[in-house]
C-alpha positions, 0 to 999 in steps of 0.5 A: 198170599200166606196168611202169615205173611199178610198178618205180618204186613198188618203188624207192621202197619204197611199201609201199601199192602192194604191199598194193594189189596182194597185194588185187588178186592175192587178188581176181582169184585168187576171181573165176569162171572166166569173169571171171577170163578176161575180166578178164585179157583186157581187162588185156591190151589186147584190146577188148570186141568182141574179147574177146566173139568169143573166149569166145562171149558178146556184148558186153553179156555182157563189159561185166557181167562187167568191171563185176562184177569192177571192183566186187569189186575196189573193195571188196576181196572174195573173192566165192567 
């Protein structure tokens, strides 16, 4: 999320988004080592190629893996 953006829900007192994001936060912190990683890379901008070539595992490995993530993160569990 844009910096920006997020100061500006926190100005207006969006109390929505920081629940939103306290659900993202506890989601992330439950997610395996490995997604945990990828996931963190692709929020930072890196590519599925690069992000493959950085933890040794293909491209289609990497794909799963976020698509594994974004479905915990939509349902709001702790896969533990």
């Amino acid at each position: 999320m844009d910096e920006k953006l997020l100061m500006l829900q926190f100005k207006k007192d969006n109390w929505q988004v920081i629940e939103e994001m306290d659900n993202w936060l506890y989601v992330f912190d439950h997610l395996p080592k490995k997604m945990k990683l990828i996931v963190d890379f692709r929020v930072q901008g890196l590519t599925n190629l690069e992000i493959s070539k950085i933890c040794g595992c293909s491209e289609c490995n990497v794909r799963a893996q976020l698509s594994k993530a974004k479905k915990r993160f939509l349902r709001g569990e702790s896969c533990i």
